[in-house]
C-alpha positions in Angstrom: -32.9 -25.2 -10.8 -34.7 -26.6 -7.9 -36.9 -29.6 -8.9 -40.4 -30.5 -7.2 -38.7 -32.6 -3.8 -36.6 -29.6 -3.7 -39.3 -26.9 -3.3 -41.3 -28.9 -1.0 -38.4 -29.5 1.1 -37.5 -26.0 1.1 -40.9 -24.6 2.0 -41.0 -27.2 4.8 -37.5 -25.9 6.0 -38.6 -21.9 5.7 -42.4 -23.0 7.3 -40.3 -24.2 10.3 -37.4 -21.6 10.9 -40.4 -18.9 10.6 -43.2 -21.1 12.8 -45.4 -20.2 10.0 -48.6 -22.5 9.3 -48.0 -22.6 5.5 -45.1 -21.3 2.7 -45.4 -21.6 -0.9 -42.6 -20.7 -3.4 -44.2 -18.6 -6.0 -40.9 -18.1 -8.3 -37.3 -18.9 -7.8 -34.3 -17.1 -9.8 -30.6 -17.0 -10.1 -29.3 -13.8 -9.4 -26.4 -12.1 -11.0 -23.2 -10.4 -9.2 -22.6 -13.3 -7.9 -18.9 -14.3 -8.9 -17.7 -17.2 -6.1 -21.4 -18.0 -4.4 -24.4 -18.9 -6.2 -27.6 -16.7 -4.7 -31.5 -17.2 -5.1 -33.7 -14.9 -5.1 -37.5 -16.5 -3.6 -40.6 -14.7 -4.1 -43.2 -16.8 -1.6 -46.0 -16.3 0.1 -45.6 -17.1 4.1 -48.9 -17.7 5.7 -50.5 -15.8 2.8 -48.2 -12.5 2.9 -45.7 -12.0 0.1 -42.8 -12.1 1.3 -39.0 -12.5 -0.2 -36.3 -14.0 0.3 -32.4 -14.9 -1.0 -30.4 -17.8 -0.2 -27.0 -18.3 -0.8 -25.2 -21.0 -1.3 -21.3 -22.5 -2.4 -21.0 -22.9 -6.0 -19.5 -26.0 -7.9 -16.2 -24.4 -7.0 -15.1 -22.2 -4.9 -11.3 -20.2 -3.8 -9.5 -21.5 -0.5 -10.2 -18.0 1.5 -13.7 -17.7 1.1 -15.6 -19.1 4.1 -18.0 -21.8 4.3 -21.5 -20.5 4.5 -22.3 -21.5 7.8 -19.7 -18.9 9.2 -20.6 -16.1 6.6 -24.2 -16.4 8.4 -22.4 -16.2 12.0 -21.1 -13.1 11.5 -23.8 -11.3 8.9 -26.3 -12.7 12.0 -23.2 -10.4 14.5 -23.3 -7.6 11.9 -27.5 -6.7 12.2 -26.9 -6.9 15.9 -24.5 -4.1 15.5 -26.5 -2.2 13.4 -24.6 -2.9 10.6 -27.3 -2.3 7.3 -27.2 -5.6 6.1 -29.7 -8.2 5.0 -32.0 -9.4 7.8 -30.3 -13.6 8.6 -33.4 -15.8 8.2 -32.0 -19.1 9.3 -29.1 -21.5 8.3 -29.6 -24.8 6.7 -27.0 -27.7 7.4 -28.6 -30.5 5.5 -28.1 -30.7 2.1 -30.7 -32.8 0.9 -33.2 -29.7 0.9 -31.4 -28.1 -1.9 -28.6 -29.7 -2.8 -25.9 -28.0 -0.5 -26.3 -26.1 2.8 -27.1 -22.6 1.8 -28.3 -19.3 4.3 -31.5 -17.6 3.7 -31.6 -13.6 4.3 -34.2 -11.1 3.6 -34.9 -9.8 0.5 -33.0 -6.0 -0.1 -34.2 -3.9 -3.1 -31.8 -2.1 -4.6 -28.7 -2.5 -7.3 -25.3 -3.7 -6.7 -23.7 -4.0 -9.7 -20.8 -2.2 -9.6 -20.7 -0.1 -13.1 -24.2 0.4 -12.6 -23.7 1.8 -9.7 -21.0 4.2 -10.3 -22.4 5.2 -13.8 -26.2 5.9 -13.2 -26.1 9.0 -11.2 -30.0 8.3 -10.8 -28.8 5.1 -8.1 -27.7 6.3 -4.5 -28.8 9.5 -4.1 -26.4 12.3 -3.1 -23.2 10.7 -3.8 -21.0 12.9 -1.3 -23.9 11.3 1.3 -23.8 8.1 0.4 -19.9 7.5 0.7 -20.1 9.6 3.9 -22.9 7.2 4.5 -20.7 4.1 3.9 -17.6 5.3 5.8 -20.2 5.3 8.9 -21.1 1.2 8.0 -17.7 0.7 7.6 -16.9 1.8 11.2 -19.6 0.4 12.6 -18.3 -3.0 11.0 -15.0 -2.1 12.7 -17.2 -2.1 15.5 -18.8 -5.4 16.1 -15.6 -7.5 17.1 -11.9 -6.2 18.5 -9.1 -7.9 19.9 -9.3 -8.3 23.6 -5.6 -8.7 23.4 -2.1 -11.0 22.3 -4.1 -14.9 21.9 -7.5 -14.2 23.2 -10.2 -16.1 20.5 -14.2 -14.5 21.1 -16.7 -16.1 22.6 -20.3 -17.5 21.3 -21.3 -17.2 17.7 -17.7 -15.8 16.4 -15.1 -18.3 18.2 -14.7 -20.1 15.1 -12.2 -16.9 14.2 -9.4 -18.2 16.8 -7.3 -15.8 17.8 -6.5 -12.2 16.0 -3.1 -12.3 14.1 -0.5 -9.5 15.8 0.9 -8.6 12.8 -2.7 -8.7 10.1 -0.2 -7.3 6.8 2.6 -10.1 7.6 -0.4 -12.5 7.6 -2.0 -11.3 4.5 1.2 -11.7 2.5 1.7 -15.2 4.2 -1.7 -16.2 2.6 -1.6 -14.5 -0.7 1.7 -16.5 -1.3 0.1 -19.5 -0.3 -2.8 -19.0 -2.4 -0.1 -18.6 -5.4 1.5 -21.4 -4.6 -1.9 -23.6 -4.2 -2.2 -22.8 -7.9 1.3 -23.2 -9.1 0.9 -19.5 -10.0 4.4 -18.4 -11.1 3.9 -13.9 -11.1 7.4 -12.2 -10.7 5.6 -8.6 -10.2 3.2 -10.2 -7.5 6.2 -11.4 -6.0 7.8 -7.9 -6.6 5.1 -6.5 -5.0 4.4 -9.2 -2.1 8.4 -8.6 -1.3 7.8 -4.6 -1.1 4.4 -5.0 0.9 6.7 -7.4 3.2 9.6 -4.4 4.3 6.6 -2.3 4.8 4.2 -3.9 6.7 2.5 -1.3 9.4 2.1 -2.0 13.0 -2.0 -2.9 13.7 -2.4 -1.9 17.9 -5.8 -3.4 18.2 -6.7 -5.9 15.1 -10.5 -5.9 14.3 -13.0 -7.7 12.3 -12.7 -6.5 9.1 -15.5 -7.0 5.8 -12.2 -7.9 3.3 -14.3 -7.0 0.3 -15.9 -3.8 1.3 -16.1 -2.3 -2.0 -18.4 -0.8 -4.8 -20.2 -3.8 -6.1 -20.7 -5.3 -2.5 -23.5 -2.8 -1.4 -27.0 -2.1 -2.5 -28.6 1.4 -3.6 -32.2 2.7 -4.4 -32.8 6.1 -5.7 -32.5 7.6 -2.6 -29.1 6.0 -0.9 -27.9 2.3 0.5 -30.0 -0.3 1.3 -27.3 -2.9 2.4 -23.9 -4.0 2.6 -23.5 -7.3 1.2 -21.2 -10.8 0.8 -19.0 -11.2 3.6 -17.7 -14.3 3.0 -13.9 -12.8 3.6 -14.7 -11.0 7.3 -12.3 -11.9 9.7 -9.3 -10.8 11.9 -7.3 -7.5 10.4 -5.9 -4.3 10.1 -9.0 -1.5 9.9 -7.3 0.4 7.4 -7.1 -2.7 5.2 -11.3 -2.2 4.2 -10.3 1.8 3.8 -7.6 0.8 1.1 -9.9 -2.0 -0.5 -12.7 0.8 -0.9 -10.6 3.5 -2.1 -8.2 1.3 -4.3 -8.2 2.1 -8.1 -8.9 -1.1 -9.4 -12.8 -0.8 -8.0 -13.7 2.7 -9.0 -15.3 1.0 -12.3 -13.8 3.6 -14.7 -14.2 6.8 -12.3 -10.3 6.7 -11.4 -10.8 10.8 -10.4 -13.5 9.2 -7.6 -11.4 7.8 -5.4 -14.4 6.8 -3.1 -15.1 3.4 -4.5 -15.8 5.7 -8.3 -18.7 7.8 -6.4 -17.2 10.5 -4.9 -13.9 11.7 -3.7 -12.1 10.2 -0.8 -13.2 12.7 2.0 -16.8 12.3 2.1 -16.1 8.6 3.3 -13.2 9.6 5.5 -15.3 12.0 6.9 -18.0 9.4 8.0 -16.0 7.1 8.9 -13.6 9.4 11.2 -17.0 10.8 12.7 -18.3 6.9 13.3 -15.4 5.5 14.7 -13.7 8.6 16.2 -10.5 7.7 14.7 -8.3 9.6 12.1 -7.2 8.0 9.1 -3.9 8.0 8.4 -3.1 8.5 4.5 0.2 6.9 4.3 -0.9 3.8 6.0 -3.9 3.8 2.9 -1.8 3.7 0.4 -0.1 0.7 1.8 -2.9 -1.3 1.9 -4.0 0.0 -1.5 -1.3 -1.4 -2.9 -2.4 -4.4 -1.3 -5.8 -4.5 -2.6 -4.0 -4.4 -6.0 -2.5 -7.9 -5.2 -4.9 -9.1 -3.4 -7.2 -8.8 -6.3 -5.0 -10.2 -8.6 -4.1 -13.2 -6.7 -8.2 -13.7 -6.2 -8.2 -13.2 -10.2 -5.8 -15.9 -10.6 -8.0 -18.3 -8.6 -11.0 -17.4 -10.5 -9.4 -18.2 -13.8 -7.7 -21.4 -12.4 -11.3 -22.6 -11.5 -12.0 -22.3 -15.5 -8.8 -23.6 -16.2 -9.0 -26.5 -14.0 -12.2 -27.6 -15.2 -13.7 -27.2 -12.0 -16.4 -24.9 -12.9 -16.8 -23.8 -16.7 -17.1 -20.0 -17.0 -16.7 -17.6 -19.3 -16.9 -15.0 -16.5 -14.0 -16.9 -14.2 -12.3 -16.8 -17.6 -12.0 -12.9 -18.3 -11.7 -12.2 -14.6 -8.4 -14.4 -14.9 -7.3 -12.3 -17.8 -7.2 -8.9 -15.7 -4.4 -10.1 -13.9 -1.6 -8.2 -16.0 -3.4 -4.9 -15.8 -3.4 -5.4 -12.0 0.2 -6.3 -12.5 0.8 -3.0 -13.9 -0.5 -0.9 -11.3 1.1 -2.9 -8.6 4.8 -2.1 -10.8 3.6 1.6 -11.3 3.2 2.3 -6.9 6.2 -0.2 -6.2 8.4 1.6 -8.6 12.0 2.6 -7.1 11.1 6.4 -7.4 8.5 6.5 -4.9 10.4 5.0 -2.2 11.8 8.5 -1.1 8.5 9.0 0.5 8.5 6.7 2.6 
């Protein structure tokens, strides 16, 4: 809750990143969705106008590979130059004593982004073959905004902060995923099962890109008639392409729609379909499935962070709580496409 200093000093910081003459906060609100970052949603009034807002900003804890805001703004600010349907970046605050912590401000975007809302009110999105065709475009177009220039070269301007692109994005993955276990004195034989199978099987990247790393249902917004935006990308960086086209499709975020393998809205061609016609690449099934499985322990090594900040005592949730407990059934999964008897096809 922001207390009276607070609300002056944020009106004063939004008064000067617009040049408006005067702001006044009318209502501020936590909103939901929100599992690692803590988001605001502002209803003002900037030089009379309505007009709203959400800021975002690091919660008490947070997990080692999310980003700090002030690079999440960086590349959400490179994203709406590419015509990537995201949130219009407002401005970035540094100092914390106007709210507590550093936190970006973004357009308001009307819509729903709930997850299980999404994928069971047939009333949200519109034509659901359209709107993952629709999404498989945005996902290109993110492929779009940054690729390597080749072996060591780091971007210029805005995005240098991302160093230099990894040549081998899977073998990096893994690398971080163990350390992330090992951070939390996590001790998972089938993640290490599965981290071990994902390791013989890594796939070649030619040309690494900047990938949204949690491009999934649950991470964009609808309205009755399609998307509004794609949010939260705290995870972009360096990867394989085909990484974001496994995380999509992967069955632990179809939200009880397993026969939708399109993110639970609609099956898998509609969005390879937009998103071969975007980027003018094919997709290659095989090298889906691999990173399928690897959204499968991705997520459950993300899980495992969550619960450890309950456990820990960092940050009291029963929500970090249950998401911790959804390991094993990730664990399963993982087993089930690992399984001796499906390594004839490859």
């Amino acid at each position: 809750m922001l207390d009276a200093d607070q609300r002056t000093a944020l009106c004063a910081w939004i008064g000067r990143t617009l040049e408006a003459g005067t702001v006044a906060l009318d209502d501020a609100r936590p909103l939901t969705g929100g599992s690692i970052q803590e988001n605001w949603m502002l209803s003002c009034r900037v030089d009379g106008a309505p007009r709203g807002f959400v800021l975002r900003k690091d919660a008490a804890a947070t997990i080692a590979s999310s980003r700090s805001r002030a690079e999440e703004f960086r590349i959400l600010r490179a994203a709406f130059a590419a015509g990537v349907r995201v949130p219009e970046p407002v401005g970035f605050c540094a100092d914390p004593g106007v709210v507590g912590a550093p936190f970006a401000l973004m357009g308001l975007v009307a819509g729903i982004g709930l997850g299980p809302r999404v994928v069971k009110d047939t009333s949200l999105g519109g034509d659901r073959a359209a709107l993952a065709e629709q999404l498989g475009r945005e996902l290109a177009r993110t492929h779009g905004i940054l690729r390597a220039d080749g072996p060591g070269a780091v971007p210029a301007g805005d995005l240098a902060f991302l160093g230099a692109p990894e040549p081998e994005p899977a073998l990096a993955e893994i690398r971080a995923l163990r350390a992330s276990l090992d951070g939390i004195g996590a001790a998972r034989p089938a993640l290490e099962w599965g981290l071990r199978w994902a390791e013989l099987r890594a796939p070649p990247c030619p040309q690494p890109v900047l990938v949204h790393r949690d491009f999934r249902t649950g991470n964009y917004m609808v309205d009755a008639e399609g998307l509004t935006a794609i949010l939260d990308w705290e995870f972009a960086g360096w990867g394989d392409p085909v990484q974001d086209i496994g995380w999509f499709c992967a069955a632990c975020w179809r939200f009880g729609r397993p026969d939708l393998e399109a993110g639970g809205i609609a099956p898998r061609a509609a969005f390879y379909r937009g998103y071969e016609a975007e980027s003018g690449r094919a997709i290659d099934p095989e090298a889906v499935h691999y990173w399928e499985v690897m959204a499968h322990l991705r997520w459950a090594v993300i899980a495992l962070e969550q619960g450890h900040r309950h456990v820990s005592g960092q940050e009291t949730s029963l929500e970090l709580a249950l998401t911790g407990r959804m390991v094993p059934e990730l664990e399963a999964a993982i087993l089930r496409e690992t399984a001796p008897e499906r390594w004839g096809a490859r």
